[in-house]
C-alpha positions, 0 to 999 in steps of 0.5 A, a space after each residue: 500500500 505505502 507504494 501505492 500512495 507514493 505513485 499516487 502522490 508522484 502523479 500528483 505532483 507531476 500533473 501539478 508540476 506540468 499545469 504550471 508549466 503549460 500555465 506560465 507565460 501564453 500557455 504555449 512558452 517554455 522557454 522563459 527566464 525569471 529576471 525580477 521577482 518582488 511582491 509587487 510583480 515579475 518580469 521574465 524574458 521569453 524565447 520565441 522562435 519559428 512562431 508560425 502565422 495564424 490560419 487567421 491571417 495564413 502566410 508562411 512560418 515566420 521568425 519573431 524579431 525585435 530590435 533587442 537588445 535595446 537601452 531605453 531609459 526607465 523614464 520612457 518606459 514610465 511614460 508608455 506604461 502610464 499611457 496604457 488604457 484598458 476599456 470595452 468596446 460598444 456592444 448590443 448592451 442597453 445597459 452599456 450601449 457606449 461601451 466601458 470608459 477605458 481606465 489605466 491599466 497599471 498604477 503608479 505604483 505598479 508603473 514605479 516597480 515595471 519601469 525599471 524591471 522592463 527596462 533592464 530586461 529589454 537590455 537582455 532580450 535578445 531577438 528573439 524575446 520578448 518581456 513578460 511582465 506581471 502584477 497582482 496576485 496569483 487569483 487578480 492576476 495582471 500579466 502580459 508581453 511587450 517587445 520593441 521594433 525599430 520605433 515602436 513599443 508593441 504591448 498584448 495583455 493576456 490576462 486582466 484580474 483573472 487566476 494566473 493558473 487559467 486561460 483568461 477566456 474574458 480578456 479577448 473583449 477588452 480593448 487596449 489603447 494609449 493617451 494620447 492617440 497621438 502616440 499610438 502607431 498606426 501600422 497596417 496589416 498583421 503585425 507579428 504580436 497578432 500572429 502569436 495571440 490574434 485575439 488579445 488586447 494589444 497597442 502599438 506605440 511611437 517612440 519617438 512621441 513619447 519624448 514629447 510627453 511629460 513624466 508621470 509622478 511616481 512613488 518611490 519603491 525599493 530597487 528590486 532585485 532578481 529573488 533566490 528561488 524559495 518556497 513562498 512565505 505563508 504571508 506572501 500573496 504574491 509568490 511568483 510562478 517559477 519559484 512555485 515550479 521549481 519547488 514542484 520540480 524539487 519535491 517531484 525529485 524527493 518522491 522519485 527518489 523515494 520510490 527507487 527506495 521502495 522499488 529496491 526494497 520489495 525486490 530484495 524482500 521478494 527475492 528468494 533466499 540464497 541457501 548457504 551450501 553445506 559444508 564438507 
């Protein structure tokens, strides 16, 4: 029976274990490199590579690329997060027959803590990434991805206050936008954000026109700095989603390791006994 429980807890974990995985990131990333951890987010890189067209828009298997590595100032990072609007578009709802007035997306608060992070982040992408970027907690959970090319700031948010651990089927009815529409890139044609997630929230943003625009007022926040991986405290509502995986993968280890054990003690209790030959 003890057997039986262990193979039944080694499943367990492992199926836990592989819904993180697949969770983390779009649901489709493995490849992805935690940079910044801190109860007010995350920010990771994320390798994308081969990313083909959607049967949307057809078209060959294209390559993602961006214009990384690239140093942009913390401040202009301020500006374009700050910018960002999440509304709802017009419906055939008489309650809301104009649809919902867009809100900031991020706090200041939150815009203090992803400046900086993103902006050192996108120092280290290289083209074929993109950031990821994450607020919240795990259950209003906040998260997406960002990338630059040339002179523009491309954003697609993939979830909006929903559970980390679950596809956001809701987001798709937001629409993101940026004040001043001024700013915003006007670029016809699927653009490579849109053949990667055709059907989220997403804004293109000049920025050169971000020069021109003031500097938002922001908190002061501690610099935050890339976290040991550790078992999340009992008090933290935000614990990120690789240190929860890689203590996943380590108890997954411990009970393999304990089934061996097992394994090799069933087979030595099962294994006939040797009989001593008799002297002469």
């Amino acid at each position: 029976m003890s057997v039986l429980r262990s193979l039944q807890r080694i499943l367990a974990v492992a199926l836990l274990s592989m819904g993180l995985y697949l969770s983390a990131g779009c649901g489709s990333v493995a490849d992805q490199t935690l940079l910044t951890d801190s109860p007010a987010g995350a920010v990771y890189l994320q390798h994308l590579s081969e990313r083909g067209t959607t049967m949307r828009y057809g078209g060959a298997v294209k390559s993602f690329k961006a214009s990384h590595p690239i140093d942009l100032a913390p401040d202009v990072l301020a500006k374009a997060l700050s910018g960002l609007s999440l509304g709802i578009s017009a419906t055939d709802d008489p309650a809301h027959p104009r649809g919902i007035k867009p809100a900031p997306l991020f706090s200041a608060q939150e815009v203090a803590f992803l400046a900086p992070a993103i902006a050192a982040a996108l120092k280290r992408a290289q083209p074929d990434q993109r950031v990821k970027f994450q607020t919240g907690s795990l259950a209003e959970n906040v998260d997406g991805t960002l990338y630059v090319n040339e002179n523009t700031f491309y954003v697609t948010l993939n979830h909006y206050h929903s559970p980390a651990d679950k596809r956001d089927d809701q987001v798709g009815i937001y629409i993101l936008s940026f004040a001043p529409v001024e700013a915003q890139a006007r670029i016809g044609g699927p653009q490579t954000w849109m053949e990667i997630e055709p059907n989220q929230p997403h804004v293109a943003v000049s920025i050169s026109a971000l020069a021109s625009l003031p500097a938002p007022i922001l908190p002061a926040v501690p610099v935050a700095a890339p976290a040991p991986v550790s078992a999340p405290s009992a008090g933290n509502d935000t614990p990120s989603m690789k240190a929860a995986m890689d203590k996943q993968a380590q108890e997954l280890d411990s009970l393999k390791a304990e089934l061996d054990a097992l394994k090799k003690q069933i087979g030595g209790q099962s294994a006939p006994a040797k009989t001593n030959p008799s002297p002469k």
